[in-house]
C-alpha positions, 0 to 999 in steps of 0.5 A: 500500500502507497502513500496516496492509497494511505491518504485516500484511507484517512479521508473516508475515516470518521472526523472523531477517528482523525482527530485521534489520529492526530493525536497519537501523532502528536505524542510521538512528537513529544516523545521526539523533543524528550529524546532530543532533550535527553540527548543534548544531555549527552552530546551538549549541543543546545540545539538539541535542548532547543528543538526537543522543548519546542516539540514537545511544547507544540506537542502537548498543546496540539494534543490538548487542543485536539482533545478539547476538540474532540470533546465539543461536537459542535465546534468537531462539526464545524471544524470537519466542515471547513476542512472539507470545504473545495475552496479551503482546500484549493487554498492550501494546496496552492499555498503548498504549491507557491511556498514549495516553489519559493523554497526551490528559489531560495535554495537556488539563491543560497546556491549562487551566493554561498558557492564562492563564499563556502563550498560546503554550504554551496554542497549542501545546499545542492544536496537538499535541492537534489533531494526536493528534486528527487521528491518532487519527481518520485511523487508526479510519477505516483500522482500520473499513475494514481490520477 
């Protein structure tokens, strides 16, 4: 089973379903920012103390948010509604459109600047361009398939 077999099962579930879904999803998050915490603990690099409290943080309220919701069926019912609504969704996929095709620019442009300044930036950049490249290519030939 592919991923867009995957998606197309998470949209035929009930809202309630999701909503749970969602949440588990949000307690592995937690659990990624602890790991990380406790491992800036051993390798002493702050970045590490500081991207696991941001994901747990955005964990737990995220979890908390999604549970008040559950418990509300009238606010459940509105929120289902506008996530299903064409016109929001059109949206969101235009803004995952443009603001990939924005990040595609600015990782050109970090190309063309870093490239005389530091190799090993220029390099990287490359690299994660290749990879957004890669992606972009593996999924239109699973949507062409697909649709």
């Amino acid at each position: 089973m592919n991923f867009l077999q995957k998606m197309e099962e998470f949209q035929a579930l009930p809202y309630e379903k999701k909503l749970r879904i969602r949440q588990n999803y949000m307690l592995v998050l937690v659990c990624v920012g602890v790991v990380l915490v406790l491992l800036s603990l051993r390798i002493d690099l702050e970045i590490y103390t500081s991207m696991g409290g941001c994901l747990a943080g955005i964990g737990i309220i995220r979890y908390l948010r999604l549970e008040k919701l559950r418990r509300d069926t009238a606010k459940m019912a509105e929120l289902e509604l506008r996530e299903q609504d064409e016109r929001n969704r059109f949206l969101g996929r235009m803004c995952w459109a443009y603001s990939g095709y924005l990040l595609y620019l600015a990782l050109f442009l970090g190309i063309v600047i870093s490239a005389p300044i530091n190799r090993v930036v220029s390099l990287t950049l490359c690299a994660v361009m290749l990879v957004y490249l890669l992606f972009m290519v593996i999924l239109s030939f699973q949507l062409n398939k697909r649709y």
